[in-house]
C-alpha positions, 0 to 999 in steps of 0.5 A, a space after each residue: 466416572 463418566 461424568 468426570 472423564 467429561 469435565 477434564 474434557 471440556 478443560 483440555 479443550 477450553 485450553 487449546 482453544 485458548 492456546 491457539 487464539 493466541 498465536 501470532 499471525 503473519 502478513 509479509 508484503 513489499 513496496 516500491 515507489 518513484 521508479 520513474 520508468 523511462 522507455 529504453 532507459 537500458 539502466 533502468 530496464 536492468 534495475 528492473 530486472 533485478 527488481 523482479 529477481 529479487 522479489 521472487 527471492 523475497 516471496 511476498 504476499 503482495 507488491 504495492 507500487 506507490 505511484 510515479 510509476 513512470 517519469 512522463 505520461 506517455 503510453 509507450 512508457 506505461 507499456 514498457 513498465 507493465 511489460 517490466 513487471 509482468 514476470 512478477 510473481 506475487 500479486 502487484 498493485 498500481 497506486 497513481 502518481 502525478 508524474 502517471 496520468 494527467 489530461 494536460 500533457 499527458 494520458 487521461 486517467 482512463 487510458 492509463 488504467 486501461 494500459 496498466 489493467 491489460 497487463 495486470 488482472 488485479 486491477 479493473 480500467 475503472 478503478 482510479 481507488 480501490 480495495 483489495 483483502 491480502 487475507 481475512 484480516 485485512 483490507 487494503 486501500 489504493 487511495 487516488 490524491 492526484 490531479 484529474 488534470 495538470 500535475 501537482 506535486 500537491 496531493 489531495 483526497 476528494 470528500 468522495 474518496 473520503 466517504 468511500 473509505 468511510 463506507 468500508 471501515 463501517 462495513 469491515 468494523 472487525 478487519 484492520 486497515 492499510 492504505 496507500 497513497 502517493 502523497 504522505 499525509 504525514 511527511 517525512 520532511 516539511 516541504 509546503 510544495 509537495 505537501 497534501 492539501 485540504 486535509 482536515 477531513 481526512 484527517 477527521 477520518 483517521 481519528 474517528 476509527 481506530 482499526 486503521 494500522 498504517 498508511 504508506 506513501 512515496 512522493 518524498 524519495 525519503 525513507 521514513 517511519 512515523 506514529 500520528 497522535 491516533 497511533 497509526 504508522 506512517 511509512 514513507 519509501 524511498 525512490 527506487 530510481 534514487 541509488 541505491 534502487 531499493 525498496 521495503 518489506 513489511 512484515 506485520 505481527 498480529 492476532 485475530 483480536 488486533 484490530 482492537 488495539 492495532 497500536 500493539 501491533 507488531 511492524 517491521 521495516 525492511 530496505 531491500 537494495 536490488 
């Protein structure tokens, strides 16, 4: 009797078990690309108001600000962007723009990120790219494709960032990956002057791990969602300057095992008009 009582023990709780590795988790996090901030732009200040309202309603895990933050490389409009933002409630992370930071006509990269990590403790004055864990299944990656120098509308990712990112899917084998950048690898238009370049390399990258999700990017002010050859998704944002002022909510749908088929993941887009 003893026995048996032990058997149908062991079933029940190989079933929950089972039951509960299969229950769908949730990551829920916003973006907002090409603000274009302008110091004592009054319109701008209220859109950005209306941005921060808004995503205290959505409630994200976490906001991603995919570069060309500001409209001209001037302290004064970095300063008044981050005081903008600083009401936000969720986590928030900067990804550099060409319109940002650049030594010619401009602030240096460091002084940019001095400003930017004064108003926000997410983000170290050293860290030009960078990575950061929303949770226990994710890494999320700020990739840096822009000029240490004069602004391009070209994008490109050095072989050292290549390599970092290289390093990280080596270490976190079992995590899946986000990563954000300002230029799109994948375009949502052909657009040769604002297109990445030099991306064999990165591209190497991509197909060799297959735990990479999706990368989103700005740049093209043009909303987008594609699937490369890897099956990896690719969303483009719009500009919140653009009317009318919105940005996007993504919503992924997955287990704990997704990171051995993350093409079976479940991603929705969303456009939130402010």
């Amino acid at each position: 009797m003893i026995k048996k009582f032990f058997i149908f023990l062991l079933i029940i709780s190989a079933v929950v078990k089972f039951q509960s590795s299969s229950f769908a988790e949730e990551l829920q996090f916003a973006q907002v690309s090409d603000i274009h901030y302008i110091f004592q732009d009054e319109q701008m200040d209220k859109y950005l108001f209306f941005l921060s309202s808004s995503l205290k309603k959505q409630n994200p895990s976490f906001v991603v600000f995919l570069g060309d933050n500001v409209d001209k490389s001037k302290d004064i409009n970095v300063i008044s962007l981050m005081r903008g933002l600083y009401s936000i409630k969720s986590d928030y992370y900067l990804v550099l723009g060409d319109t940002d930071a650049h030594a010619f006509g401009g602030l240096e990269k460091n002084v940019y990120l001095d400003i930017v990590s004064a108003f926000n403790s997410n983000q170290k004055n050293d860290e030009k790219y960078y990575y950061f864990k929303p949770n226990k299944d994710f890494i999320c990656v700020v990739l840096d494709d822009t000029s240490d120098f004069a602004p391009s509308t070209h994008g490109e990712i050095p072989d050292e960032q290549i390599s970092w990112l290289e390093n990280l899917l080596i270490k976190y084998p079992k995590k899946l990956f986000i990563i954000f950048e300002h230029s799109p690898l994948v375009p949502p238009r052909i657009e040769y002057k604002m297109s990445m370049l030099n991306t064999e390399n990165y591209q190497n990258l991509l197909k060799k791990y297959k735990n990479i999700l999706l990368i989103s990017s700005g740049h093209y002010h043009q909303e987008a969602v594609l699937t490369d050859e890897n099956g990896i998704r690719h969303i483009s944002a719009p500009a919140f300057k653009d009317i009318p002022h919105s940005y996007q909510m993504i919503k992924i749908i997955y287990d704990e095992n997704s990171y051995k088929a993350p093409d079976k993941v479940e991603i929705s887009v969303t456009k939130v008009k402010v």
